[in-house]
Each structure stands twice: as structure tokens, then as C-alpha cells.
C-alpha positions in Angstrom: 5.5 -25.0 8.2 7.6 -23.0 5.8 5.3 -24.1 2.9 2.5 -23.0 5.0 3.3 -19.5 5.7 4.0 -18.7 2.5 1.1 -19.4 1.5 -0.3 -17.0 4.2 1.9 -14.5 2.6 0.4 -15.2 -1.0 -3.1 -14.9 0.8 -1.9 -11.5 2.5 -0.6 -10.8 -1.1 -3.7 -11.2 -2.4 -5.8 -8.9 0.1 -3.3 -5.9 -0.5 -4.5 -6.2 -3.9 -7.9 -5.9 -2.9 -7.3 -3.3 -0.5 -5.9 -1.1 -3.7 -8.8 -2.0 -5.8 -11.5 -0.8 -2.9 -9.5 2.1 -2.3 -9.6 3.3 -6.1 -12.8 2.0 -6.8 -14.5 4.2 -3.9 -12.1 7.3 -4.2 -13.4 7.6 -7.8 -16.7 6.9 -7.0 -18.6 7.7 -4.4 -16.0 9.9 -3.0 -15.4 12.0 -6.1 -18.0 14.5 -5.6 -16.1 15.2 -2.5 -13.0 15.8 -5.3 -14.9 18.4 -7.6 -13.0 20.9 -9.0 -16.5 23.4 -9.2 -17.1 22.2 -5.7 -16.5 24.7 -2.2 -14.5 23.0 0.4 -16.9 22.9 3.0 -19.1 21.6 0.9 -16.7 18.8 0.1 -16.2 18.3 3.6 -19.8 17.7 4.4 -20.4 15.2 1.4 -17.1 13.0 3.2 -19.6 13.5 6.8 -22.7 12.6 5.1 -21.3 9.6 4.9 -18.9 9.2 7.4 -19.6 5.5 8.1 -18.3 4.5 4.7 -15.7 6.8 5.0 -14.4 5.4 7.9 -15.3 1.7 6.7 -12.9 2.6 3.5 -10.1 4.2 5.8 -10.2 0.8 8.3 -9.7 -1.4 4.8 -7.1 0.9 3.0 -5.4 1.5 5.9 -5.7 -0.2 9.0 -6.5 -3.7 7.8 -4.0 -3.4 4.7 -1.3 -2.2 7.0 -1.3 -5.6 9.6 -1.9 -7.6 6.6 1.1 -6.2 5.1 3.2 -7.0 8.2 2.6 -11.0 7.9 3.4 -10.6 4.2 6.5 -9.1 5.1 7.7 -11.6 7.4 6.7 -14.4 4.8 8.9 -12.4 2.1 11.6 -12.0 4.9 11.6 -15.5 5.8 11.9 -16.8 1.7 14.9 -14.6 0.6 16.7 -14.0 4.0 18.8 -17.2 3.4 20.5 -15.9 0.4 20.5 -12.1 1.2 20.2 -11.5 5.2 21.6 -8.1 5.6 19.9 -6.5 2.6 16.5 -8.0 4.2 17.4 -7.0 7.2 16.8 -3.6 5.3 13.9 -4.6 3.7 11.7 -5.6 6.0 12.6 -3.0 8.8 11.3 -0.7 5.8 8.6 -2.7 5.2 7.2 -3.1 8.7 7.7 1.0 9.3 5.4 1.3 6.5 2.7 -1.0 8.1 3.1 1.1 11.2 2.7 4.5 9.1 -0.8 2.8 7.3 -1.8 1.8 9.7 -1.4 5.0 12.1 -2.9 6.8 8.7 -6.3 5.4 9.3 -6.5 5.2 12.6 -6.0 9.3 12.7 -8.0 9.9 9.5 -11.2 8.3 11.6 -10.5 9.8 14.9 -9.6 13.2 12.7 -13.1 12.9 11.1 -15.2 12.2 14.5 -13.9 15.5 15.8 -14.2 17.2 12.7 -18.2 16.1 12.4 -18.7 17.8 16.2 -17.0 20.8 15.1 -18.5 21.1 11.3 -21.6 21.5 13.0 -20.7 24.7 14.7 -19.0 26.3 12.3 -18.3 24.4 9.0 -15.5 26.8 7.7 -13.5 26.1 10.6 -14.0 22.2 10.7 -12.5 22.5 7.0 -9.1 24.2 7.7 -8.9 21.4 10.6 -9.5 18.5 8.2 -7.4 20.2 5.3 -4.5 20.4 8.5 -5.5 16.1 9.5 -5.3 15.8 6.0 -1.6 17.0 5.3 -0.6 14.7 8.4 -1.9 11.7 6.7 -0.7 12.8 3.6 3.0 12.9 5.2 2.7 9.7 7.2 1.7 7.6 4.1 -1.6 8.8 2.3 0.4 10.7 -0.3 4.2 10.0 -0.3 4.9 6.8 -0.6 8.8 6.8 0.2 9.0 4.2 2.5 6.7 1.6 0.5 8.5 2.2 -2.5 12.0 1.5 -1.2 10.4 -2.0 0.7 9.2 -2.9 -2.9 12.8 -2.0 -4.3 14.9 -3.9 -2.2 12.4 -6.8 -1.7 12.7 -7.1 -5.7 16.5 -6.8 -6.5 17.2 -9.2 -3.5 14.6 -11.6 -5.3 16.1 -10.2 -8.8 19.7 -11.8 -7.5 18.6 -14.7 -5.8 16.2 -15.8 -8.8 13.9 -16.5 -5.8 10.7 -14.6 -8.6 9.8 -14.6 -11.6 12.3 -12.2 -13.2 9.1 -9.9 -14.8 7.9 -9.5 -11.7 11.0 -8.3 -10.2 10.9 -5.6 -12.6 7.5 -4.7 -11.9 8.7 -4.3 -8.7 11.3 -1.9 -9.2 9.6 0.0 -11.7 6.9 0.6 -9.0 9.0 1.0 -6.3 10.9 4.1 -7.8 7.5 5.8 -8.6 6.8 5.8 -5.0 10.4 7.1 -4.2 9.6 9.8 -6.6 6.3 10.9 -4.9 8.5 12.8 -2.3 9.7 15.1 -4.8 6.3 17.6 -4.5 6.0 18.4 -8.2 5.9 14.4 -8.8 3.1 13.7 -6.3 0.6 12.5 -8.8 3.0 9.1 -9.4 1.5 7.9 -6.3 -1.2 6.9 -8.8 1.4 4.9 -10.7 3.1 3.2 -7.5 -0.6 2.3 -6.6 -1.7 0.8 -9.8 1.9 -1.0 -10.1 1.2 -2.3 -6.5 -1.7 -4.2 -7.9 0.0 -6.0 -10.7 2.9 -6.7 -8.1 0.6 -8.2 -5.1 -0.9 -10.2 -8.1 1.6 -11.7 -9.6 3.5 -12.3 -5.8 1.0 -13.7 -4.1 0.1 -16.5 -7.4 3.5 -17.6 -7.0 4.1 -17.5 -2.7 1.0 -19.6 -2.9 1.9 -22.3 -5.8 3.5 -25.9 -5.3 6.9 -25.3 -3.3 9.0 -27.0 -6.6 8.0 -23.8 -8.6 9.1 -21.6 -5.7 12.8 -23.3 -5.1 15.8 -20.2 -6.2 16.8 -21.3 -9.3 13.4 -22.5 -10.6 12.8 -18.6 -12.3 12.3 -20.2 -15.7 9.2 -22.5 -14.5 7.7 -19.3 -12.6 8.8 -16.8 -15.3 7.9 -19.3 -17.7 10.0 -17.8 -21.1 11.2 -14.7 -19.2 14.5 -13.2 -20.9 
């Protein structure tokens, strides 16, 4: 059963990954005329309600769905390093679930903000865009833009793995190096590292979820030199 739900959590590893790629992917796509530096923000507004169904499709993905996934991969991570470590996880994964919660309640007001904003843009468009611009702060604080509480999940999850040899030893370091760029983003001036802490992200959920879901005699603590392979 152990075996088993790690390999949920490498699974759940995986989608996060996914969820990152989708949410860059579209953001610099098909959103990005929304993002145009020669473009009026009203204008902007109504290219995110002309198509408000992908809009809200991404947000449900990025968001919502990333944020339950990421609860079952932090009780899979919880349940392989709290033998060794059960205080510090304790830590962990109370940070890691408040940041599911924080996605996930991200989304969920970024579509409910847009349906009201799409009955009031048609009215009067200038004041549906000070009432997004106000939505979009919120989600901004609760996860969208700082990324405090994710960052200090990733930390903790990866020096408690780090002293445990419980991952690859790389990977750990991946971990902490991404981890401390989403710290940063709460310091305003350092926002744009939420870029950084998104990209590491990807790499991390990689890398983690190839080894939560391989053979359980490369997973064993102590077996960091067959999952780090030459590792220093």
C-alpha cells in the first residue's frame, strides 16, 4: 500500500508539471495580447471575456485542479520522509496543504471574479476594469503572484529529504534553489522570480515524480547514489 501511493504521488508529481507547462504555455500565448504593453486596459479586459471559457478552463487546471492534486502529493511526500524527520514534516506539509487551499481558493475567485466582471463590462467597461484590476490583486496575494508559502513547502520538503538521503541529492538542490525564489517573490521589487520558482517547479515535479514512481529498491534512504546516480 505504501508502494502504491507513492506512486500516486509521482503521478500527482507529474500533473503539477503539466499544470505549469499549460499555464505558461497559454499565458504567453493566447493570453498575451491581453499583456500588451501598447494595449488599453479595458481593452485587455475584453480580449480575457472574449474568451472567457478558456479562461476559466486554464484557471480550473492552474489552479483548482493543481491545488487538490497537490494535496495527495503532499501526503505521499509526508508519508516517505516523516519516519526520519516527523516534526520538520509536520512543518512541511501543514505549509504544503495551506498552499493547496490558497490555489485552489485562487481559481475558484478568479472564475466567479470574471462572471461578475463580464455582467458589469457590459455596462460600463471602465468600471468592470478597476474591479478586475482589484480581483486581480486578491489573487495575486493569495497565491497568483507571491509564492511564500510554496516556496517554503519546497524548502523544507527538500532539506528534510537532503538529510535523510531519501532523493537524489541534485534534486534536493533544485529544490532549495526554487524554493528560495518563491520566498523572495514577497519582497515587491523581486516579483518577477515567480517566473524562476515556476520554471524550477517544473524541473523539480519532474525529477520527483520519476523517482516516487520507480522500483521501491531505488527509493530506500540510503539508496541516493542509485537515484542520484554519480551525484557529488
Amino acid at each position: 500500500m505504501q508502494t502504491q501511493w507513492q506512486k500516486i504521488g509521482g503521478v500527482a508529481a507529474f500533473f503539477e508539471a503539466f499544470a505549469y507547462i499549460v499555464g505558461f504555455s497559454v499565458m504567453l500565448t493566447v493570453l498575451q495580447p491581453a499583456a500588451g504593453a501598447g494595449t488599453m486596459p479595458e481593452q485587455q479586459l475584453g480580449h480575457i471575456l472574449s474568451m472567457s471559457a478558456l479562461f476559466k478552463a486554464w484557471n480550473i487546471v492552474i489552479y483548482v485542479v493543481f491545488g487538490a492534486v497537490l494535496a495527495v502529493l503532499v501526503i505521499a511526500l509526508h508519508a516517505r520522509l516523516a519516519e526520519g524527520a516527523e516534526m520538520l514534516m509536520r512543518v512541511a506539509s501543514a505549509f504544503g496543504l495551506i498552499w493547496s487551499g490558497l490555489v485552489i481558493a485562487t481559481g475558484m475567485i478568479a472564475n466567479v471574479g470574471l462572471s461578475t466582471v463580464a455582467k458589469l463590462y457590459a455596462e460600463d467597461p471602465r468600471l468592470a476594469t478597476v474591479a478586475w484590476r482589484t480581483l486581480n490583486a486578491v489573487q495575486e496575494g493569495l497565491g497568483g503572484g507571491v509564492e511564500l508559502v510554496g516556496g517554503l513547502w519546497v524548502i523544507l520538503v527538500s532539506v528534510v529529504a537532503l538529510r535523510l538521503a531519501a532523493l537524489p541529492r541534485r534534486l534536493n538542490y533544485i529544490g532549495i534553489a526554487t524554493g528560495t525564489a518563491g520566498v523572495l517573490t514577497v519582497i515587491p521589487p523581486l516579483g518577477e522570480l515567480g517566473a524562476v520558482f515556476g520554471i524550477g517547479q517544473i524541473v523539480w515535479f519532474v525529477w520527483l515524480g520519476i523517482v516516487m514512481v520507480s522500483p521501491p529498491a531505488v527509493l530506500r534512504p540510503g539508496a541516493e547514489g542509485a537515484a542520484a546516480g554519480t551525484a557529488p
